[in-house]
Phi, psi and omega in degrees: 000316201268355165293321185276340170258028141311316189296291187252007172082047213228134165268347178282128190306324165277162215315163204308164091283263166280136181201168195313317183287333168315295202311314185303309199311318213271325167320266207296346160251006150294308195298334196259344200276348193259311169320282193284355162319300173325298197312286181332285164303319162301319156297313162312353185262303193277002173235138232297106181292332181300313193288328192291309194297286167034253198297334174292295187315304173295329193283329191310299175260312143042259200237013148201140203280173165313285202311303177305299185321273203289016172256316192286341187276328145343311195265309171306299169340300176279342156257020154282346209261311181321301182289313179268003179269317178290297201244021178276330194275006158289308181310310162323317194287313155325324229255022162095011191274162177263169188308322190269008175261343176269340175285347179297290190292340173287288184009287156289299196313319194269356171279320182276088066301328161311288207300329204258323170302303190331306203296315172318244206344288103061275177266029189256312202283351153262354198238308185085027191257104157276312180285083089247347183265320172287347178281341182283312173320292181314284162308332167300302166346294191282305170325273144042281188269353209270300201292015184285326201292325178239359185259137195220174183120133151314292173308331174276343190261332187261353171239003132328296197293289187307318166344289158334300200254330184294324181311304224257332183295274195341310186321317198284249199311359171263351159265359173252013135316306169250013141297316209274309184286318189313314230260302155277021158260322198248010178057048183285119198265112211296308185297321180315305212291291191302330169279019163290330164317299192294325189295306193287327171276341169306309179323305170312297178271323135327331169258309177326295217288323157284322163300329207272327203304326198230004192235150184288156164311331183275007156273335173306349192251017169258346157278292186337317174290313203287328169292319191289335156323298187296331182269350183267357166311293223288319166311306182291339160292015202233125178233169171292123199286168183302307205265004185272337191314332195259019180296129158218175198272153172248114160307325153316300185285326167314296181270050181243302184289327150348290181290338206279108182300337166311311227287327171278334184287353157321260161355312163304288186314294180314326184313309204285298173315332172263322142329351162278010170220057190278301180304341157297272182343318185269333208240352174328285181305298168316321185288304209274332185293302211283012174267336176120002185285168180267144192307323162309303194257025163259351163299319169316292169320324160301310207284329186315332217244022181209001178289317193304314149344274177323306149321298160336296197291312170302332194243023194295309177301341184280305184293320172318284166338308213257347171273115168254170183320305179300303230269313188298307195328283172327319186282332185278343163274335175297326180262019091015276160340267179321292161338309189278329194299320206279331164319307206271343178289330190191141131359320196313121213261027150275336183255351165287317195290334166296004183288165165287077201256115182279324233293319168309314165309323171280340174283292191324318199280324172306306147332293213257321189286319159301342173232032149321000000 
């Protein structure tokens, strides 16, 4: 252990990965990506804010419709989602940390999200403003995500991560939030919109999976960057619906929802199914790499487990109708249950291939009980 990394200068305990020349590439594309920020910003002082929102405007309504917007932010969103959900805890797993230090640093991530949405939601709901709090998010995102390159360490990594994921996790309900308001002013069809989303992490994590087979790990943490770009593109194309200008928060109404005993035995359910995939979500992939699969067919295996989603998503309003909000739950915590039993028996990509996949179902079911 300690020849190769004599040899190649390498922090990681296993064979080179990150080695001196990744840690230089990434120092120089932080250094040229901050240079153009500056540039950016510099321009932006000297030029007519009036004529610029101008031409952002026209370009909004124009040359792409609403619908086409929020389908690309969809699309973007989910392939930072394609890439970090399958191979971020392989990238963790390179830089030499142990299981209890990567379920630590996943961890954080989903903990500083309790602490950071509210407060998000909060000032969405008071000011009622959304596309300037995500363009701001979005660029925190890329910034962010940039600095994995050179930050090394357990402790730097775990609080670099919550930074993060508290930043880039917020989007995801304020866009599908002014999805919701876009959707109902303008008579939108929410699933249309939304199975761009599923489609882009099959794709995503499908190519990922295939790229990975032959190229080193540390290009996973240079897609990732390169997804967040896009999203933070698709943020700046995004405007506010008509009926969101007069949003503000009702204190009344907070605690009305406070009080609703529904409303926690919600909260409960949901809380507890999605806390069962904390250990997917960090440990999946790894269990399937030490069974002997390949990055191409664990890449399957992610987008396989979103098709049936997309389907969903295409047929929602016919399946909606006929479902109520407690009934989608149930079914998504029961197919939960199962999904895991089946996980756990066996490796086989004949018994992998065989998951359940509830989870849409269980979003859907959340979807209708919040919007009540």
């Amino acid at each position: 252990m300690l020849d190769h990394r004599k040899r190649y200068g390498c922090f990681s305990p296993s064979p080179p990965i990150f080695c001196h020349k990744d840690r230089a590439f990434g120092r120089l594309f932080i250094e040229y990506f901050m240079q153009f920020l500056l540039l950016s910003f510099h321009l932006a002082a000297i030029a007519d804010r009036n004529n610029a929102r101008h031409a952002i405007m026209f370009f909004r309504v124009h040359m792409l419709p609403v619908g086409l917007r929020l389908a690309l932010f969809y699309v973007a969103i989910f392939a930072v989602v394609g890439i970090h959900l399958p191979f971020w805890p392989v990238w963790l797993k390179a830089r030499g940390l142990s299981d209890s230090e990567l379920g630590l640093i996943l961890g954080a991530g989903l903990w500083s999200r309790v602490v950071v949405n509210p407060i998000v939601a909060y000032m969405v709901d008071s000011s009622g403003r959304r596309t300037d709090l995500m363009g701001g998010l979005a660029i925190l995102s890329v910034v962010l995500c940039t600095l994995f390159a050179v930050i090394d360490g357990f402790w730097p990594l775990l609080m670099l991560s919550a930074a993060l994921w508290a930043a880039f996790a917020a989007l995801m309900p304020l866009g599908e939030n002014l999805t919701l308001l876009t959707a109902s002013t303008r008579r939108l069809e929410y699933g249309r919109i939304r199975l761009w989303g599923s489609l882009s992490f099959i794709l995503v994590s499908m190519t990922g999976g295939v790229v990975l087979t032959y190229q080193p790990v540390a290009l996973i943490l240079w897609i990732l960057v390169a997804s967040m770009v896009l999203t933070w593109g698709a943020c700046l194309l995004l405007e506010e619906p008509p009926s969101a200008s007069c949003a503000r928060s009702d204190p009344k109404a907070f605690r009305r929802v406070m009080m609703d005993s529904r409303f926690w035995l919600f909260l409960l359910a949901t809380g507890m199914i999605h806390a069962s995939h904390n250990i997917y979500y960090g440990f999946a992939t790894l269990h399937w790499q030490g069974a002997g699969l390949s990055s191409s067919v664990i890449g399957l295996l992610w987008a396989e487990a979103v098709l049936a989603e997309v389907v969903l998503f295409a047929f929602s309003n016919a399946l909606v109708t006929r479902l109520r909000p407690t009934g989608l739950l149930i079914l998504g915590g029961s197919a939960a249950a199962f999904r895991w039993m089946v996980l756990g028996s066996s490796t086989h990509l004949v018994v992998l291939g065989r998951r359940v996949p509830y989870r849409q179902r269980l979003r859907r079911g959340c979807r209708r009980f919040t919007g009540r």
